[in-house]
C-alpha positions in Angstrom: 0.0 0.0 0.0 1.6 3.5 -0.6 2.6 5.4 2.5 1.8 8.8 4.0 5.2 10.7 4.6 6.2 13.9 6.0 8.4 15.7 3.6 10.1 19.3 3.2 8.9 20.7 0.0 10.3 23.2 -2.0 7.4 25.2 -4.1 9.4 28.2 -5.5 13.3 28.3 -5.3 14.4 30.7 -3.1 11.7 30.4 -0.4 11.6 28.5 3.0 10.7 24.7 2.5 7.1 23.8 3.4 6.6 20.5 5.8 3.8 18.7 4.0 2.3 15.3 3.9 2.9 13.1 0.5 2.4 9.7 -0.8 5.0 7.8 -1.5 4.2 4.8 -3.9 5.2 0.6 -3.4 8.3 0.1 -4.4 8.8 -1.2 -7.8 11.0 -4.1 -9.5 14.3 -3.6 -8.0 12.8 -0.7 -5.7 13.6 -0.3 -1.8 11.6 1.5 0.9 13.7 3.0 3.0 12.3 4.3 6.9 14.8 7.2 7.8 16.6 7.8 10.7 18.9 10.6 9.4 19.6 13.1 6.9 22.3 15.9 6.6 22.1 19.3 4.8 24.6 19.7 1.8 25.6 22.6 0.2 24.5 20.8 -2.9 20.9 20.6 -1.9 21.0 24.2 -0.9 22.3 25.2 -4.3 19.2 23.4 -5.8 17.2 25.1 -3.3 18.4 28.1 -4.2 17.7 27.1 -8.1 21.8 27.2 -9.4 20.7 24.5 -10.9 17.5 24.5 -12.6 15.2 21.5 -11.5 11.6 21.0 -11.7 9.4 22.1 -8.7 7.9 21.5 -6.4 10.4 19.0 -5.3 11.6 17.3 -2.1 15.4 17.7 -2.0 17.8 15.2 0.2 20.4 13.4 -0.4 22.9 11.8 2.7 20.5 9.8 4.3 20.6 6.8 6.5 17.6 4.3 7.7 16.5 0.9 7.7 14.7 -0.8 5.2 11.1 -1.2 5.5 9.8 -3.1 2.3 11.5 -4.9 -1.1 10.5 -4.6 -4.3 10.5 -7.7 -7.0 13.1 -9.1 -7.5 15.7 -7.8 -4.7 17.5 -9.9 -2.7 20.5 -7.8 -1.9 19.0 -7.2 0.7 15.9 -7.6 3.5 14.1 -5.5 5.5 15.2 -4.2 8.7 18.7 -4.1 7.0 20.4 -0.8 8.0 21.6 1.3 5.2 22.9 4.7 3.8 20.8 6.0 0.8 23.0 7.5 -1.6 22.3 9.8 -5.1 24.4 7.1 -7.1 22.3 5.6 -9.1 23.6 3.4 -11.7 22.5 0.5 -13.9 25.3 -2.3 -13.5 25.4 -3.0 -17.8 26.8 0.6 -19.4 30.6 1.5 -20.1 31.1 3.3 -16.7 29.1 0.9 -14.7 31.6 -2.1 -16.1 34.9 -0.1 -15.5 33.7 0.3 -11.7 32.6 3.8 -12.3 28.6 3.5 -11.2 28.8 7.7 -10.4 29.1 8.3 -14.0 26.1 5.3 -15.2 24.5 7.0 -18.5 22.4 3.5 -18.5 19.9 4.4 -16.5 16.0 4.6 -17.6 13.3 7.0 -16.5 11.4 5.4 -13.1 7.5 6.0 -12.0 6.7 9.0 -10.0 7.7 8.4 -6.7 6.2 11.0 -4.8 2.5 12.8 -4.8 0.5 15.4 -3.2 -2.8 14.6 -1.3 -4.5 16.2 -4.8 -1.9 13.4 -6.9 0.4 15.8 -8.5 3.5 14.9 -8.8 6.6 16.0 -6.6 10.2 15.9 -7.7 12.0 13.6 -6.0 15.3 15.3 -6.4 18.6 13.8 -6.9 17.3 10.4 -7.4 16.4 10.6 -3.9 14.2 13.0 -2.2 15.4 11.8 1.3 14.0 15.7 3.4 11.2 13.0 4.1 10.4 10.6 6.5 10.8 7.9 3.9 11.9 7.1 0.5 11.8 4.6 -2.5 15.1 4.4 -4.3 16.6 2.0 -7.1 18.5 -0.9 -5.0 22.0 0.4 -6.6 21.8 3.5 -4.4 21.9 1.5 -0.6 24.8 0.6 1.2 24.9 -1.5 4.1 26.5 0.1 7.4 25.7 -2.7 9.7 24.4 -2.5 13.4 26.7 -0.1 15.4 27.0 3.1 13.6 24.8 5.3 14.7 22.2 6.7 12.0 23.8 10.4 12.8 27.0 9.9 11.5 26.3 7.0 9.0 24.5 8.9 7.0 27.5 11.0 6.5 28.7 8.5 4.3 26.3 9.0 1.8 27.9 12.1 0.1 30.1 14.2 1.9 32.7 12.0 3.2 32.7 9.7 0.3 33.1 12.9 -2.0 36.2 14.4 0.3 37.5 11.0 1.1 37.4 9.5 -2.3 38.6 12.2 -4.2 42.0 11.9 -2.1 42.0 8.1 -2.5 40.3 7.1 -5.5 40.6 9.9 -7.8 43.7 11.3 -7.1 45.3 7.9 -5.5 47.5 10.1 -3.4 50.5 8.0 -2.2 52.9 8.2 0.7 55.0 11.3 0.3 52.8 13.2 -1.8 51.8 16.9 -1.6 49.3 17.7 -0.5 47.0 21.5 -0.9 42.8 21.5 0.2 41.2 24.5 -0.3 38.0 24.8 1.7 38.3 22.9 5.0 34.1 22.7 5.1 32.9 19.2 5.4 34.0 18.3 2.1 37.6 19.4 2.8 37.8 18.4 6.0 37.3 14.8 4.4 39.6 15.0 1.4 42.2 15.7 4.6 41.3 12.9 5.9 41.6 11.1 2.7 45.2 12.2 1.8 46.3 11.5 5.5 44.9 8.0 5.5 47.0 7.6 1.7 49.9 9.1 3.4 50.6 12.2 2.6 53.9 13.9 4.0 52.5 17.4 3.9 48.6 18.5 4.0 48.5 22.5 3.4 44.9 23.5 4.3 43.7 26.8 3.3 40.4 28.7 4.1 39.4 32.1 4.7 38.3 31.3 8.1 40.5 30.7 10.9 38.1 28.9 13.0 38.2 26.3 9.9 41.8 25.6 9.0 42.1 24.7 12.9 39.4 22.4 12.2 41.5 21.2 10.0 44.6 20.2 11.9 42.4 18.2 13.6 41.7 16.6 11.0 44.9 15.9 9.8 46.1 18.6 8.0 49.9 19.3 9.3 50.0 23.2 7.8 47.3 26.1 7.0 47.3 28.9 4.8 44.8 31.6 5.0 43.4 32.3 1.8 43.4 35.6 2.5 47.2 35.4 1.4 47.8 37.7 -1.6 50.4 35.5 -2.8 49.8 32.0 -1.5 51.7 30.1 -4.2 55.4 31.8 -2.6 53.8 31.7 0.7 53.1 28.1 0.0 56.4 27.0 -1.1 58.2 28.5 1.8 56.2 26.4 3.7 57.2 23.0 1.5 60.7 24.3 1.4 61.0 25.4 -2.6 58.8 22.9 -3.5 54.6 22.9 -4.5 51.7 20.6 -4.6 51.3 17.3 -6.3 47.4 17.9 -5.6 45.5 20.7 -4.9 41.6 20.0 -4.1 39.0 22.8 -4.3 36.5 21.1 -2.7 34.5 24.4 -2.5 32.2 26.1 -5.4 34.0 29.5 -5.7 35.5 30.9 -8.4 38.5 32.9 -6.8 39.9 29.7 -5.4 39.8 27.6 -8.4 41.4 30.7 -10.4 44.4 30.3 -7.7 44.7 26.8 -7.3 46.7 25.9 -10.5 49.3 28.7 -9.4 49.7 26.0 -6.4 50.6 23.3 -8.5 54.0 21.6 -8.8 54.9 20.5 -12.4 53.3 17.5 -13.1 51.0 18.5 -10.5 46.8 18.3 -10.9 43.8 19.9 -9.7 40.8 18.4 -8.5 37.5 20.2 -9.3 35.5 18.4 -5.8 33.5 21.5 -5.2 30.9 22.5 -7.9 30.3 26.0 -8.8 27.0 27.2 -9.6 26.3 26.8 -13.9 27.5 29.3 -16.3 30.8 29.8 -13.7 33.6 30.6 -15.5 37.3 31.1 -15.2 40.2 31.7 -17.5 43.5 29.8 -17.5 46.7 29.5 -20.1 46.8 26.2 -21.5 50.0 27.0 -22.7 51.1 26.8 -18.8 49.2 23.5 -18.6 50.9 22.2 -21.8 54.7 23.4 -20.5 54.6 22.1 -16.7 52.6 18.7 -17.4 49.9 19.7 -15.4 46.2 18.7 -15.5 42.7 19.3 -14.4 40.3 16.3 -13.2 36.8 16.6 -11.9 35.7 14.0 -9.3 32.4 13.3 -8.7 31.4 11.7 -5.4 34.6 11.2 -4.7 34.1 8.3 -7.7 33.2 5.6 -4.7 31.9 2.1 -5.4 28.9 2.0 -3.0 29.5 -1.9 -2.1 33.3 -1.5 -1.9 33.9 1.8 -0.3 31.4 2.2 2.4 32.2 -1.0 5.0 35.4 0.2 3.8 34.5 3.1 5.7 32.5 1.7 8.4 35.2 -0.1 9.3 38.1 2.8 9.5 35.6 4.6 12.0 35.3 1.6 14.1 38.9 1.7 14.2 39.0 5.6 15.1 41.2 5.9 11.6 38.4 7.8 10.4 36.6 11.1 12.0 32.7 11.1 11.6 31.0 12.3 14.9 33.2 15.4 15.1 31.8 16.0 11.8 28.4 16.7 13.2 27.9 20.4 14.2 24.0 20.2 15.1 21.5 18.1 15.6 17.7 19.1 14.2 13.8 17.9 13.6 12.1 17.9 10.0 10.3 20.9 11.4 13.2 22.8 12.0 14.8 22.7 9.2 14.6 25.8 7.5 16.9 26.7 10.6 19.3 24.2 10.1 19.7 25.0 6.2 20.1 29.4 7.6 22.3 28.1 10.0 24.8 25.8 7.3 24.4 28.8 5.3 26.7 30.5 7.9 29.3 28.9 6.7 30.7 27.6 9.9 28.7 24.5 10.6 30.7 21.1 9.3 27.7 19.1 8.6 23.9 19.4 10.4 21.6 16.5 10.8 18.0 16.2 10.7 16.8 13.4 12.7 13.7 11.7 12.7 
């Protein structure tokens, strides 16, 4: 029988999200239901919210969720309900190109699904990013769940739906940072703060952090970072080689969406060196570079995308380290919130000073 959710709605971008109640339909052949327990705020849902990114409305945005779930569809066995699991926007048919090379983030195999979600009138409601997870519930394809297992609390597991796989994977799987590398983050947020983690778990001999809030880069030697650099530095590629004696980066992550730090972060590269776009600016953001630079010093420019994680592989992966204490998580969480408040919680990440807030049902 379809179920009658709670959900945060957005009508117009822009505007405060509206707590309203939905349907939410069976799910279908190779469907999950999914009852939540948590789900953090991203900067990427607040860009949609704020409509950087076009998107029909009204939708229910939500993306780093974690819950239990609470009904199959035909044909899963993967797993059962009452399974705990992190819901995830990955999702990814198993049969194209990227899915094969162990790439699901990139998946251009995927067909269109039934309306998930409906109003109490039956018109439809985006569910956003292949998830819609602002809700109490959700149905979701079966490649976009992740076990976590039954000791992680829901909190700090649903962390490893987005923002600490995109920090942590970037360092590891994209860039494959390996002992003795150099290390530059720009943007010690809760993306950063993970692709620290990342390059110190690779091995990294230096980590340079650099934000334009001090509170943040010593956030970020607790993280693992071993120098800072405000970005506030008018100079920060000399300032940054006096601080790696002569030498510069072998990687420099922006893991942020502005403009003036990916304009500075190839000056921060050592020959040979690459950048990581992690962070994603809003559409039509532009900036100008010399390829002849690129051509001359070897250089080169990658995007990662969700830290380019293999759901199955990566996150007991993860699970694990933080059992171990190798890998922060609750220090990541900077306040804990209800559905209803959370219109607060989004003005209050919008600060720019919290690492990640929860909503939890």
């Amino acid at each position: 029988m379809p179920r009658q959710i709670r959900a945060a709605v957005c009508h117009k971008h822009g505007d405060p999200l509206l707590i309203e109640t939905l349907t939410l339909r069976d799910p279908g052949p190779q469907e999950v239901e999914v009852t939540l327990d948590a789900v953090a705020i991203c900067h990427s849902d607040i860009s949609y919210m704020e409509g950087a990114w076009g998107g029909a409305l009204p939708a229910v945005y939500g993306h780093e969720a974690a819950g239990r779930v609470a009904r199959c569809g035909p044909g899963v066995t993967a797993c059962k309900p009452g399974d705990r699991v992190i819901v995830t926007l990955i999702r990814s048919c198993g049969q194209c190109p990227s899915c094969a090379s162990a790439q699901p983030n990139y998946c251009n195999g995927n067909t269109p699904e039934a309306p998930v979600l409906t109003t109490a009138g039956g018109g439809p409601v985006t569910k956003a990013m292949n998830c819609g997870a602002f809700a109490e519930a959700v149905v979701v394809d079966i490649s976009q769940i992740a076990p976590i297992g039954d000791t992680i609390p829901a909190e700090v597991a649903c962390l490893l739906a987005c923002g600490v796989p995109t920090g942590l994977g970037a360092a590891i799987n994209t860039a494959r940072v390996k002992p003795g590398d150099k290390v530059v983050v720009i943007g010690a947020g809760g993306v950063g703060l993970n692709c620290i983690q990342g390059a110190r778990i690779a091995g990294a001999v230096r980590i340079v952090a650099m934000d334009l809030e001090e509170k943040k880069l010593a956030d970020a030697l607790e993280f693992g970072a071993t120098d800072t650099l405000s970005a506030r530095t008018e100079t920060p590629w000399k300032a940054l080689s006096d601080l790696l004696g002569g030498s510069l980066a072998d990687h420099v992550f922006v893991s942020v969406g502005a403009i003036p730090a990916f304009e500075a972060a190839l000056r921060l590269l050592a020959p040979r060196g690459t950048l990581y776009a992690v962070g994603m600016p809003h559409t039509g953001a532009t900036t100008p570079y010399e390829p002849v630079m690129i051509a001359a010093t070897g250089q080169g420019i990658r995007g990662s995308k969700m830290g380019e994680v293999v759901l199955k592989r990566d996150i007991p992966w993860m699970v694990d380290l933080y059992s171990q204490g190798r890998l922060k998580l609750d220090e990541l969480v900077s306040g804990r919130w209800t559905l209803d408040q959370i219109n607060d919680a989004i003005a209050d990440t919008n600060t720019g000073q919290a690492r990640r807030n929860v909503i939890l049902f």
